[in-house]
NUTI-959231 format. One record per residue (C-alpha): residue in one letter; x, y, z; residue number from 0. Coordinates in Angstrom, 2 decimals, padded with zeros to 5 digits. Layout:
N
TIFI   guke         X         Y         Z   votor
TIFI      a         X         Y         Z     NUM
...
END
This chain:
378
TIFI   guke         X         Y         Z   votor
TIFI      x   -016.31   -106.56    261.82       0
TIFI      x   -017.18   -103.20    259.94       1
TIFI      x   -019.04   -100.75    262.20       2
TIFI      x   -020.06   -098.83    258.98       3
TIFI      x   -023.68   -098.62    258.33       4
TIFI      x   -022.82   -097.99    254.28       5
TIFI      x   -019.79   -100.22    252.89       6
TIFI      x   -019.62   -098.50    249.52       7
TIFI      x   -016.75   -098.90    246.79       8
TIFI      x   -014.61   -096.02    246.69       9
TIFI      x   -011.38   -097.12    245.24      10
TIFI      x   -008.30   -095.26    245.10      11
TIFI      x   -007.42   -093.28    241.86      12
TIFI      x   -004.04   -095.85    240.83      13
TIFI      x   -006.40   -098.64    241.06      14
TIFI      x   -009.50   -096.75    238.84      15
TIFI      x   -006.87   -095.87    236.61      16
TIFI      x   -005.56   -099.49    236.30      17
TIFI      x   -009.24   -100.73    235.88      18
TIFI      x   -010.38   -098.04    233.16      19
TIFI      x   -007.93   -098.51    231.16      20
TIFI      x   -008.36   -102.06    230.83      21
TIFI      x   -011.26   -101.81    229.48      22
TIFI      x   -009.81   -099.31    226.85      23
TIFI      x   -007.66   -101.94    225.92      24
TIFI      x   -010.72   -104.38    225.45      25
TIFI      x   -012.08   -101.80    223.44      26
TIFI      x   -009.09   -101.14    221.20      27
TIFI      x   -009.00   -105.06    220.94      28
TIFI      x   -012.38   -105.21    219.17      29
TIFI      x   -012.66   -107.75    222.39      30
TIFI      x   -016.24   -109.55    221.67      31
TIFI      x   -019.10   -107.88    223.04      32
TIFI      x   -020.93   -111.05    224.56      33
TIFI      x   -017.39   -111.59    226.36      34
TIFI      x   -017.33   -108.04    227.81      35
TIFI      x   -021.11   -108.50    228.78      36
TIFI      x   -020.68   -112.16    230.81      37
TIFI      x   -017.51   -109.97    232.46      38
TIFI      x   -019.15   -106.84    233.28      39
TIFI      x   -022.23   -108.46    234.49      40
TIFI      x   -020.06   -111.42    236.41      41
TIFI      x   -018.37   -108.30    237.99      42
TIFI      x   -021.60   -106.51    238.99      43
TIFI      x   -022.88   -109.77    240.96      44
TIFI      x   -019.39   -110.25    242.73      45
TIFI      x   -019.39   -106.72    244.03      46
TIFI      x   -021.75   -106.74    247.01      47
TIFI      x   -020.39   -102.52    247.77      48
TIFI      x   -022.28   -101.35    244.31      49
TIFI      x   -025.32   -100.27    244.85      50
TIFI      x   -026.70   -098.43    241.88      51
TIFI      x   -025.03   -098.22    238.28      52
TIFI      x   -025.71   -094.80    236.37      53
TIFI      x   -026.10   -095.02    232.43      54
TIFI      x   -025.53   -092.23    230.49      55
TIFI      x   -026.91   -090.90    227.01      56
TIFI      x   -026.97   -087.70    225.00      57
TIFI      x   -029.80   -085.60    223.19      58
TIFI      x   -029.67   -084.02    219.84      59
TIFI      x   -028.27   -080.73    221.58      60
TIFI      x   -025.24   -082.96    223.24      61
TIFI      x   -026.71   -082.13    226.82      62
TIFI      x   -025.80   -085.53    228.72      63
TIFI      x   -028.71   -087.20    230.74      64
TIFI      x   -028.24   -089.74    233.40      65
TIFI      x   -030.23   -092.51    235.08      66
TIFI      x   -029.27   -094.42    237.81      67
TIFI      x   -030.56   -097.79    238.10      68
TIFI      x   -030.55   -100.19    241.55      69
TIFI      x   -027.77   -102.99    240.66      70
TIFI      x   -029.83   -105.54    241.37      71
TIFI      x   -032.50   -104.76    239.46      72
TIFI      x   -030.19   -103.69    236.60      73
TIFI      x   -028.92   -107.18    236.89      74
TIFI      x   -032.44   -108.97    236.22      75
TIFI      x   -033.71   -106.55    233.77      76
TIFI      x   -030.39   -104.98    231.67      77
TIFI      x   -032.09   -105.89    228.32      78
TIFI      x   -035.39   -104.58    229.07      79
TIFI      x   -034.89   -100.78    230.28      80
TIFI      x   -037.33   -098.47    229.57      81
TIFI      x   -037.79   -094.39    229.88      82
TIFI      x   -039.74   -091.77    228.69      83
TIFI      x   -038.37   -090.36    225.44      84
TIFI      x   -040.95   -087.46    225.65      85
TIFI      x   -038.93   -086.09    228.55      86
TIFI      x   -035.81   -085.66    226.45      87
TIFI      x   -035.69   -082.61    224.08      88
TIFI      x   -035.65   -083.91    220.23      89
TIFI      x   -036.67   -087.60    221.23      90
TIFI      x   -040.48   -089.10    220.96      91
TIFI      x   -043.47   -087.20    221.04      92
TIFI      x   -045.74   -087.79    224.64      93
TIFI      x   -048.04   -090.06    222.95      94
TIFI      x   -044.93   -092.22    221.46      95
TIFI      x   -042.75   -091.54    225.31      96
TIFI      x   -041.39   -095.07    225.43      97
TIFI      x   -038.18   -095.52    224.70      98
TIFI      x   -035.67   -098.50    225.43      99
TIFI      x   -031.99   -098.35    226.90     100
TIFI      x   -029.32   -100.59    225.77     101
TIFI      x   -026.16   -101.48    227.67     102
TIFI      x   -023.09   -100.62    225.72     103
TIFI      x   -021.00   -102.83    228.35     104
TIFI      x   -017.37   -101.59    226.76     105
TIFI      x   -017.86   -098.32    227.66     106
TIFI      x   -018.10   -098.76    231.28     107
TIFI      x   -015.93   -096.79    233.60     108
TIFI      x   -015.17   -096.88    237.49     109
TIFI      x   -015.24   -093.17    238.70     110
TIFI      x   -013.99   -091.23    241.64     111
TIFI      x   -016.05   -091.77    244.60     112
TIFI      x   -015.66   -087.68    246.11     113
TIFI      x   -016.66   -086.83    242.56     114
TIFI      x   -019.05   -089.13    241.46     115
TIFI      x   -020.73   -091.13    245.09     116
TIFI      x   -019.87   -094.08    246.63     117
TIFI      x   -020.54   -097.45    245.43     118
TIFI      x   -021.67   -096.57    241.44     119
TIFI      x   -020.17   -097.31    238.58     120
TIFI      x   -020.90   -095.94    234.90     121
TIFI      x   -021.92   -097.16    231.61     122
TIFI      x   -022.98   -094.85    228.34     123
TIFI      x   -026.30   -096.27    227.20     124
TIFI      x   -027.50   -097.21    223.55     125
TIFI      x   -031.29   -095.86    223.20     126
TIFI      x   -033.63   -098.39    221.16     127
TIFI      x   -036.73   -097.46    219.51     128
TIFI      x   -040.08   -099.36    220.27     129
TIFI      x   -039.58   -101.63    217.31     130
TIFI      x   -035.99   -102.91    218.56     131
TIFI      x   -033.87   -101.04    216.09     132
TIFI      x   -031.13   -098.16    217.04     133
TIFI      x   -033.21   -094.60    217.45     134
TIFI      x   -032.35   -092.21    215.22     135
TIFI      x   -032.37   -089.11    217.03     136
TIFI      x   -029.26   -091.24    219.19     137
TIFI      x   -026.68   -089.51    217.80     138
TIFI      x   -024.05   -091.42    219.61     139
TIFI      x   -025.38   -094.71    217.97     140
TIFI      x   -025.39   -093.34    214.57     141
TIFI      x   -021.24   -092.45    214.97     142
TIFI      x   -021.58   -096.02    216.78     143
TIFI      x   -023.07   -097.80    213.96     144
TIFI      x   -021.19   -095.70    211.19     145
TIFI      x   -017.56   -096.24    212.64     146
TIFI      x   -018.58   -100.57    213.40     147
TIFI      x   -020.09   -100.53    209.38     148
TIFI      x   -016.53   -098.75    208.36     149
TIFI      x   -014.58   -101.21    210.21     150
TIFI      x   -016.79   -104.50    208.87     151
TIFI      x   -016.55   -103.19    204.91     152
TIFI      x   -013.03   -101.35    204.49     153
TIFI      x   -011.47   -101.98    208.05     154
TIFI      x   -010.84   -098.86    209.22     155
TIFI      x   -010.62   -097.73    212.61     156
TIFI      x   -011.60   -094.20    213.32     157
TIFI      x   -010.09   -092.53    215.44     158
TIFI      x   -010.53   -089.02    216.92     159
TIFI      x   -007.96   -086.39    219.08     160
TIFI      x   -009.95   -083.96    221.31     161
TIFI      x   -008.89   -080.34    221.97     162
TIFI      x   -011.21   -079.33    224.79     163
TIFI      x   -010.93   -075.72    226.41     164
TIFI      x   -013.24   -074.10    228.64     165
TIFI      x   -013.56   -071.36    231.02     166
TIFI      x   -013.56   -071.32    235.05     167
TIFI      x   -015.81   -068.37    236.69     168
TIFI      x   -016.01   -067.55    240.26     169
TIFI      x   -019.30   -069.18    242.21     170
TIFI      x   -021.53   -072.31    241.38     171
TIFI      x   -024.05   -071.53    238.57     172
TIFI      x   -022.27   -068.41    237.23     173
TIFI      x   -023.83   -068.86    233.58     174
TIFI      x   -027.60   -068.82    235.40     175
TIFI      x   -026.87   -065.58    236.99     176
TIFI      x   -025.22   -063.77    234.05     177
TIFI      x   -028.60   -061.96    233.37     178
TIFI      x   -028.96   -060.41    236.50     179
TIFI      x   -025.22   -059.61    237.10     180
TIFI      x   -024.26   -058.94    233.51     181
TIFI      x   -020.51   -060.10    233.79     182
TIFI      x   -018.68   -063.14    234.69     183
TIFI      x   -016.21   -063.03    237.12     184
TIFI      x   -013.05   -064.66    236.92     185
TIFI      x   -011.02   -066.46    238.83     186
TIFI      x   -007.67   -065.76    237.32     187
TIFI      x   -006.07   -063.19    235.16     188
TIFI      x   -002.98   -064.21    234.09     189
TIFI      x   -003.11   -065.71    230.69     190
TIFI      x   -001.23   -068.23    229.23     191
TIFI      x    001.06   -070.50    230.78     192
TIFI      x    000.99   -068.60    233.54     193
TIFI      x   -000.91   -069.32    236.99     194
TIFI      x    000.49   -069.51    240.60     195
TIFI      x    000.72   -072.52    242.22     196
TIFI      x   -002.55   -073.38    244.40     197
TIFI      x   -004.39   -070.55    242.98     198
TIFI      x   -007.73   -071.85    241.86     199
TIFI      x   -007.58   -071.97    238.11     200
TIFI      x   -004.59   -073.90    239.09     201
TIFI      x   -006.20   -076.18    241.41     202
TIFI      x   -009.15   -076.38    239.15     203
TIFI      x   -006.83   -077.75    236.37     204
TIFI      x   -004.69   -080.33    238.53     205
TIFI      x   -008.24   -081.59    240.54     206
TIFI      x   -009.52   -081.92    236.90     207
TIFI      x   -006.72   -083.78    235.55     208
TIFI      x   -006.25   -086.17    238.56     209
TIFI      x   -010.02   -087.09    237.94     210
TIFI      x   -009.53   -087.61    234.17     211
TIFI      x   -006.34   -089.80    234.69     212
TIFI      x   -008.30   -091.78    236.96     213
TIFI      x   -010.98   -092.93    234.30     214
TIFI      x   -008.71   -094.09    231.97     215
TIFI      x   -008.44   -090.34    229.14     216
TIFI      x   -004.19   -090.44    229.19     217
TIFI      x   -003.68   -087.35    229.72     218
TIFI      x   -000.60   -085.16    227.87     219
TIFI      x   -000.31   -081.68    229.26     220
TIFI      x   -002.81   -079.01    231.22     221
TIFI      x   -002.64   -075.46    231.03     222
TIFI      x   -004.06   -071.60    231.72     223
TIFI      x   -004.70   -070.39    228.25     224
TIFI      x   -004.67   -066.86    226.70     225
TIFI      x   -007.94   -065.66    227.85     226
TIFI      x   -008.36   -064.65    231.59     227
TIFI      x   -009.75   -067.86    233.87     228
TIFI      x   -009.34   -069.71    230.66     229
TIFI      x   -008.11   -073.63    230.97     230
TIFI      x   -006.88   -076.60    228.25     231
TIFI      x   -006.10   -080.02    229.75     232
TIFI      x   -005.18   -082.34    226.90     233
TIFI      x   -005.13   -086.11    226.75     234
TIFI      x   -004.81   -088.83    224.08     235
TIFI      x   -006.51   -089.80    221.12     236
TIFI      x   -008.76   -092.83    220.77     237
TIFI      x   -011.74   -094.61    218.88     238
TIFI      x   -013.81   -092.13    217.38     239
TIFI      x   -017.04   -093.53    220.25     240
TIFI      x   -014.59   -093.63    222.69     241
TIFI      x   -013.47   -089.95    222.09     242
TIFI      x   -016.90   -088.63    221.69     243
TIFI      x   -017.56   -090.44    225.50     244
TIFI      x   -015.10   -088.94    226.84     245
TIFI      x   -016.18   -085.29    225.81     246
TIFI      x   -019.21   -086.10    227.29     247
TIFI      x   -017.53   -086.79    230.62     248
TIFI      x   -014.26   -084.16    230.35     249
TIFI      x   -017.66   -081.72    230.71     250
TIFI      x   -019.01   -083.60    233.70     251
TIFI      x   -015.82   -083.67    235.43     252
TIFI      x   -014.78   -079.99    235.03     253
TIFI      x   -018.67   -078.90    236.37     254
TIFI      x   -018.54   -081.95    239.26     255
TIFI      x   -014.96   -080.37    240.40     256
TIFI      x   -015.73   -076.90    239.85     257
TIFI      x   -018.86   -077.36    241.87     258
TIFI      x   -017.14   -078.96    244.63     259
TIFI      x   -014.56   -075.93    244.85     260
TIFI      x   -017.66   -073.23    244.59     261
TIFI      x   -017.59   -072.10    247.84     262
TIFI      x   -020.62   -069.41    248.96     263
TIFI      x   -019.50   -066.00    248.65     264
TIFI      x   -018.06   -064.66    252.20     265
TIFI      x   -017.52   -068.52    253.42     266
TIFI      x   -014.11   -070.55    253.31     267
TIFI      x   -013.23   -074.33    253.76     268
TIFI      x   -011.64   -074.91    257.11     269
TIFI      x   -010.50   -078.57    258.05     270
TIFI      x   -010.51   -080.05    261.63     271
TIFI      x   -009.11   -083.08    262.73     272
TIFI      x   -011.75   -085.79    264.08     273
TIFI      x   -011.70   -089.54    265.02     274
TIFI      x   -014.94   -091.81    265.25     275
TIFI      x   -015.74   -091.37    268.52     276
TIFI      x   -015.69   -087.35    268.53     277
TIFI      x   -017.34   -086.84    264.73     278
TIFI      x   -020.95   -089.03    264.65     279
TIFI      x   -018.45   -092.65    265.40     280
TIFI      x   -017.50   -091.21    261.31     281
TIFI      x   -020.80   -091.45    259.57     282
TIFI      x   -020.36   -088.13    258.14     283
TIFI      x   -021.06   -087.36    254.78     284
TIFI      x   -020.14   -083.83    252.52     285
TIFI      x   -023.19   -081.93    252.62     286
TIFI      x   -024.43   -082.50    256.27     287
TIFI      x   -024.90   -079.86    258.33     288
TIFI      x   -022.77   -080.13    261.62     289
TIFI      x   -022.63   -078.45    265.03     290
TIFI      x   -019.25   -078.05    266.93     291
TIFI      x   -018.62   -078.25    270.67     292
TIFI      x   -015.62   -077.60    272.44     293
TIFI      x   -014.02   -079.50    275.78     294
TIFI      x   -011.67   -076.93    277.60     295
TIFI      x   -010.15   -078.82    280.78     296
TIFI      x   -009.28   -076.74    283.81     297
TIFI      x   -006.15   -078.54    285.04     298
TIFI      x   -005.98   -076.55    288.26     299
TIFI      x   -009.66   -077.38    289.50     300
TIFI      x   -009.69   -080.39    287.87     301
TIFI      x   -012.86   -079.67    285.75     302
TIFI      x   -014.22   -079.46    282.15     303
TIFI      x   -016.22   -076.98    280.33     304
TIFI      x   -018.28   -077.72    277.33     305
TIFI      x   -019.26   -074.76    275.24     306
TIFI      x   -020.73   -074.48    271.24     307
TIFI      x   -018.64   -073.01    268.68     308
TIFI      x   -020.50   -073.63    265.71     309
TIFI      x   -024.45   -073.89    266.04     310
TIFI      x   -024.64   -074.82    262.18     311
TIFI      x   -022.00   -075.94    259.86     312
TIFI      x   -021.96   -077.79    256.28     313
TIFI      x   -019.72   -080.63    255.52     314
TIFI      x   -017.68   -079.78    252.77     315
TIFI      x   -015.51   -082.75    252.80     316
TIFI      x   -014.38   -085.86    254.75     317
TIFI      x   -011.15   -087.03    255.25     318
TIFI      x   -010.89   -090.93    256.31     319
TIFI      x   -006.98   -092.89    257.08     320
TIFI      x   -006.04   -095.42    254.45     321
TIFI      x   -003.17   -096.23    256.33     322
TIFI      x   -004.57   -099.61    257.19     323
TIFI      x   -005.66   -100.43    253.68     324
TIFI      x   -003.78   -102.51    251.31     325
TIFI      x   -004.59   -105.09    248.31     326
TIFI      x   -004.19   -107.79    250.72     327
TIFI      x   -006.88   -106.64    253.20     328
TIFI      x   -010.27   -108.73    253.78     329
TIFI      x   -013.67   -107.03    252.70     330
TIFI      x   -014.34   -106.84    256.82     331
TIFI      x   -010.49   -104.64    257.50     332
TIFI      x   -011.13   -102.63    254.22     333
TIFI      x   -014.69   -101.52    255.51     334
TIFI      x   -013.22   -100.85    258.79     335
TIFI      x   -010.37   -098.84    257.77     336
TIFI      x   -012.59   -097.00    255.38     337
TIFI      x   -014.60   -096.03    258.25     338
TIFI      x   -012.06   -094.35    260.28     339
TIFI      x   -012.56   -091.01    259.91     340
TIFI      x   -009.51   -088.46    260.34     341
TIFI      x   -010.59   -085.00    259.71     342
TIFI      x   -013.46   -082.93    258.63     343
TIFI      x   -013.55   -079.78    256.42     344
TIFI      x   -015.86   -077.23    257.27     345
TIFI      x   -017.65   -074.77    254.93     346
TIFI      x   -018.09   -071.95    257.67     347
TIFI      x   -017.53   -067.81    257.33     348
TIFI      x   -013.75   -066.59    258.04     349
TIFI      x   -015.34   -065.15    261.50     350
TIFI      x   -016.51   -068.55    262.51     351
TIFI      x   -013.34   -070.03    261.13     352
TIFI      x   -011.13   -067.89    263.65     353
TIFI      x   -013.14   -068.83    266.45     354
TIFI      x   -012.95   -072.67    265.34     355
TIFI      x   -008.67   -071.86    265.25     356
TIFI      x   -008.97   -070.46    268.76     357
TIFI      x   -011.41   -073.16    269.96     358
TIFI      x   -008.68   -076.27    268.46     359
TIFI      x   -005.56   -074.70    270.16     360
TIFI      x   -007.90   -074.29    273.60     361
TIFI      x   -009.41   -077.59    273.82     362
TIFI      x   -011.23   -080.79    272.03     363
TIFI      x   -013.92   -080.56    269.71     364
TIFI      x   -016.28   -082.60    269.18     365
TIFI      x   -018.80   -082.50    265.75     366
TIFI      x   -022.55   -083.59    266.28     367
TIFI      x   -024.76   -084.62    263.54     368
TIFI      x   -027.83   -082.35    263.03     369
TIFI      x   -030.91   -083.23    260.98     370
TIFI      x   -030.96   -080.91    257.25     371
TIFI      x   -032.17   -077.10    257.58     372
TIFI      x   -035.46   -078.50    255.83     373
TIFI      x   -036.35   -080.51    259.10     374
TIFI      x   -034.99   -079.11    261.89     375
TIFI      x   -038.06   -077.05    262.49     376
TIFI      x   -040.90   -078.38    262.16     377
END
């Protein structure tokens, strides 16, 4: 039996890949919608370890917006989702604020779990005005209705190749803070082609890529480009929707990874090893703050010391052994085995990290669950 309080999905990257780009090939098919609706929502029911399923739309400046709705009350109300249009810059006035959200159930996509949570899936959203028809300010349903009417009267398919480049500077939020700094700093110099292994434009690309390949974009080649810090990762063309969705999320992706490598300034990532019963019996999340002890055993007196390392640490990832997971495994081994937590990365200051080096080679650590900053003085 699990001993995890959450059994989430979190599925490894081969198998995402395998399941997003099946349904690419349902919707290069033209497969029926009603048949991709009974499957999806078949799917949702099966799947006790979903908890919440996040539908995306746009606004008439492209900025994406996302809700997340509880699965099962997704499931009973899907065709009935309401939200307040006011909120959502070139939408309804506050005195018109409801809107409705449709389901468009091909362009659903399984997503990394360290990227995206645990246990969510994602859909892109059609928004419906009060009277039932397609709102007009939904830009994504106009190229939605324009490319299905193109199809019906001359049958065409359009399709669409994306070119995306962007830019990688150093710490989270870099564009907030350009007033007050006045620059961006980079994270690379070295122009086109050319970037080190490991170096974090590098790392940035492949971590960017990996993600991608997992949701189904076929990717073709990744890059530096010419300008310092500068990046191009290029994947295939598709449906013209399709390719406009996956803009969308190829902008997600690079800020969710980029965030995730934004370290604070001063502060690196340091990993530790851990089992269950010396890191919180592996309930550990990224993002919870942490204190480290160290065991030191004096062999010659036959005693043991117990000392603090680290009075306050963040999470900045966890590592957890798939060794014991395969296809063949029951829901009850797979929850188990993705319980079992192997190591813990640390996002502590290079002092602290030397100590943490010294503490490791000297003795056994153990990692203790503290409650958020926020709390923890009341």
């Amino acid at each position: 039996m699990s001993t995890e309080l959450r059994n989430f999905l979190s599925l490894p990257y081969d198998e995402l890949e395998d399941l997003n780009l099946k349904a690419k090939e349902q919707r290069q098919n033209r497969t029926p919608v009603h048949k991709i609706q009974e499957e999806r929502l078949k799917y949702l029911t099966n799947e006790k370890r979903i908890k919440a399923v996040t539908v995306l739309f746009s606004d008439l400046e492209g900025r994406l917006h996302m809700l997340d709705y509880d699965k099962k009350f997704l499931l009973k109300s899907w065709d009935n989702l309401t939200f307040d249009g006011s909120s959502i810059r070139g939408f309804t006035a506050q005195r018109e604020s409801d809107l409705r959200l449709g389901i468009d159930w091909g362009s659903f996509y399984w997503a990394p779990a360290d990227y995206f949570g645990n246990g969510k899936v994602l859909v892109f959203g059609e928004v419906i005005d009060k009277d039932g028809s397609p709102y007009s300010a939904d830009i994504r349903g106009v190229l939605k209705g324009y490319a299905e009417s193109l199809h019906k009267k001359e049958g065409y398919t359009l399709n669409a190749a994306n070119e995306i480049e962007g830019f990688l500077f150093k710490s989270p939020d870099a564009e907030r803070h350009y007033n007050e700094n006045g620059k961006f700093e980079y994270v690379n110099t070295g122009g086109y082609y050319h970037s080190l292994p490991g170096d974090p434009l590098r790392t940035f690309i492949d971590t960017t890529a990996e993600v991608q390949r997992a949701m189904g974009f076929q990717n073709e080649k990744d890059h530096p480009e010419v300008a310092p810090s500068q990046f191009e990762i290029n994947y295939s063309y598709s449906e013209v929707v399709n390719a406009a969705d996956q803009i969308q999320l190829y902008k997600l992706i690079c800020r969710q990874v980029a965030n995730k490598m934004g370290l604070s300034a001063g502060q690196v990532a340091m990993t530790i090893p851990a089992r269950p019963d010396s890191a919180v019996d592996g309930r550990l999340r990224p993002g919870d703050t942490v204190q480290v002890l160290v065991t030191v055993v004096d062999k010659t007196r036959n005693e043991a010391h117990t000392r603090q390392i680290l009075d306050r640490a963040q999470v900045f990832e966890v590592g957890r052994d798939q060794s014991f997971g395969s296809s063949g495994t029951t829901a009850e081994t797979d929850g188990l085995a993705r319980g079992s937590i192997a190591s813990v990365t640390l996002a502590i200051s290079a002092d602290q990290a030397r100590q943490l080096a010294e503490a490791r080679r000297t003795g056994e650590l153990d990692v203790l669950l503290l409650p958020p900053p926020e709390v923890a003085h009341p």
